[in-house]
N, C-alpha and C positions, 0 to 999 in steps of 0.2 A: 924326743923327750926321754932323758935315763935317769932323770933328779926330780924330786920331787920341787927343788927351785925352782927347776925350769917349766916345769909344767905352771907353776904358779906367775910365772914373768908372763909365761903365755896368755895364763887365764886376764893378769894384769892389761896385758899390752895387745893380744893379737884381735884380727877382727872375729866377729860374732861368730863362726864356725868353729876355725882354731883355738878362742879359749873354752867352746864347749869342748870341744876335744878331749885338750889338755884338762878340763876338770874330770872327764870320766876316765883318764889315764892315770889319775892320782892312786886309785885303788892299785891298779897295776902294779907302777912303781913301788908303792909301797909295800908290797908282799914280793918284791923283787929279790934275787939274794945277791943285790950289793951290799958294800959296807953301811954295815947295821948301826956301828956306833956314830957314824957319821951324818948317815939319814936322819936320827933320831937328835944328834944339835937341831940340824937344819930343822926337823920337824918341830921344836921347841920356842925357836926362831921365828918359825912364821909362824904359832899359834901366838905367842906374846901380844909380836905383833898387829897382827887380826884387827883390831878393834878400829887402832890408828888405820890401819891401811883402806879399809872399809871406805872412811870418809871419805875417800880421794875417788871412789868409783862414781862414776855420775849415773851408769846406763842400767837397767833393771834386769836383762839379762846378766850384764857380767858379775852385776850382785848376788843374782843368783848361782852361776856358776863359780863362783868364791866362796860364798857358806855352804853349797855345797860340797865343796873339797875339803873345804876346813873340818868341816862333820865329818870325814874320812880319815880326816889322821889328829881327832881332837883327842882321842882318847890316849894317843902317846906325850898329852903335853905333859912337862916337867913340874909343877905348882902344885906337888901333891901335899905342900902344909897348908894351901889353899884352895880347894877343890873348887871354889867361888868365884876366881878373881875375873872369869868374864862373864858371870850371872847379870852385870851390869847391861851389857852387851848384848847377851843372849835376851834381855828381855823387850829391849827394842827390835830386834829382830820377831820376838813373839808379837808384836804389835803391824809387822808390814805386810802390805797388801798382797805379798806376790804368796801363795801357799807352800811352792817348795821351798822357803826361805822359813817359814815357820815351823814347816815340819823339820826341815832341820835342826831350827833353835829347842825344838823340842826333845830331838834324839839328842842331843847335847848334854842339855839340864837332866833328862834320864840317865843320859852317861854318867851321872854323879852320884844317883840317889842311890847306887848300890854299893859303893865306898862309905858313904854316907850313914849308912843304913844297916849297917856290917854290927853295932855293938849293940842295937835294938833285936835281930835275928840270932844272933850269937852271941849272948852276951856272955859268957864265963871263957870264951876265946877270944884273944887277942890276935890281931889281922897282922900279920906281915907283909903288906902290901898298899900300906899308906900311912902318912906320919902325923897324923892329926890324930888327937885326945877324945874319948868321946863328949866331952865337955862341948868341943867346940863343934864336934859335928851336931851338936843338942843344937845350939847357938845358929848355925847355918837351916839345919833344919825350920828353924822355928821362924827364920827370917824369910829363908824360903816360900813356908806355908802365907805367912801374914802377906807376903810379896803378891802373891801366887791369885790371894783373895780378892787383895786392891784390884789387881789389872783384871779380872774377873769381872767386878763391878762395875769398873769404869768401862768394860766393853757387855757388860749385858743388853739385852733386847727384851723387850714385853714378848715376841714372836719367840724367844727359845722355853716358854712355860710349858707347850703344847708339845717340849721334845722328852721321854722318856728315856732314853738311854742318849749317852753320849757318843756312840757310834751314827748316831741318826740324825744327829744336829748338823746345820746347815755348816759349810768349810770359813771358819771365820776367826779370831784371834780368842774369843770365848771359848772356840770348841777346841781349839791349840791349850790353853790353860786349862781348860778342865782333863784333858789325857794327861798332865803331866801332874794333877791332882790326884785320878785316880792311879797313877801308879806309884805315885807316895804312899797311897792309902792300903795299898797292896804291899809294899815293901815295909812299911811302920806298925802295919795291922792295927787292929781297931781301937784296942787301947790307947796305946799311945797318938794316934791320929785325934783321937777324940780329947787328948789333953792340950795337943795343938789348936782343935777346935774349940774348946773353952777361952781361948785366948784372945778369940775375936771379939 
């Protein structure tokens, strides 16, 4: 495996061993020093694709060793006027049973909230490192949050009353949304989270 393709045909096609493999060889590849410009299409390529290609997996492992990869090289995708375009994605994925598929979905949607979240902590600096208005990242934020709540709600338990901190709550799709609330709430700080909050 010297491509980050190939490890992905792997993860795709081989059996249960060799696309675990090939998922833990992604990192590899990827900090590899081949051609950089080249890796980083391909790499663009298969995050686009992602969503589609998902469907097509039937088996719970190779789901799993697929979001897992993809969480390895999501943060070079190309969509930087849309930091959003697989939040759709990423939240079904916060919703499935297997945990290392959630936690990924989770390092994902945190992979954003710092682009994101760049003209609420710095606000009289302008970022050179993503093409989006703070306008819109207000707009993604705020959609985020409201998202964020719903799927919260719809996965509550009477049983998570009794948990006080969120490191201590049982491993479950509530306790997946609530990490990636409070590190909104850490990245937005309290004012601004709390204008979020008025919104519910």
């Amino acid at each position: 495996m010297h491509t980050i393709k190939e490890c992905f045909e792997i993860i795709l096609t081989g059996n249960k061993e060799a696309s675990r493999q090939a998922a833990r060889q992604v990192s590899k590849v990827l900090y590899s020093a081949q051609d950089k410009h080249n890796k980083y299409v391909e790499i663009a390529d298969i995050i686009n694709s992602a969503p589609v290609e998902y469907l097509t997996i039937l088996e719970n492992w190779r789901q799993e060793n697929f979001v897992m990869a993809i969480s390895v090289i999501y943060f070079l995708h190309d969509k930087e006027q849309d930091p959003d375009f697989l939040f759709p994605w990423l939240f079904e994925l916060l919703q499935h049973q297997n945990g290392y598929i959630r936690h990924a979905a989770v390092k994902m949607i945190c992979n954003e909230l710092g682009p994101l979240t760049y003209h609420i902590r710095f606000p009289n600096e302008k970022s050179t490192w993503h093409a989006f208005s703070p306008k819109k990242a207000d707009q993604i934020l705020c959609s985020l949050f409201i998202s964020l709540h719903q799927l919260a709600a719809a996965q509550w338990q009477p049983k998570y009353k009794k948990y006080k901190y969120i490191d201590s709550l049982p491993v479950s799709s509530y306790k997946s949304v609530q990490m990636i609330l409070a590190d909104m709430a850490d990245l937005c700080g309290i004012e601004y989270f709390n204008q979020l909050s008025a919104l519910l």
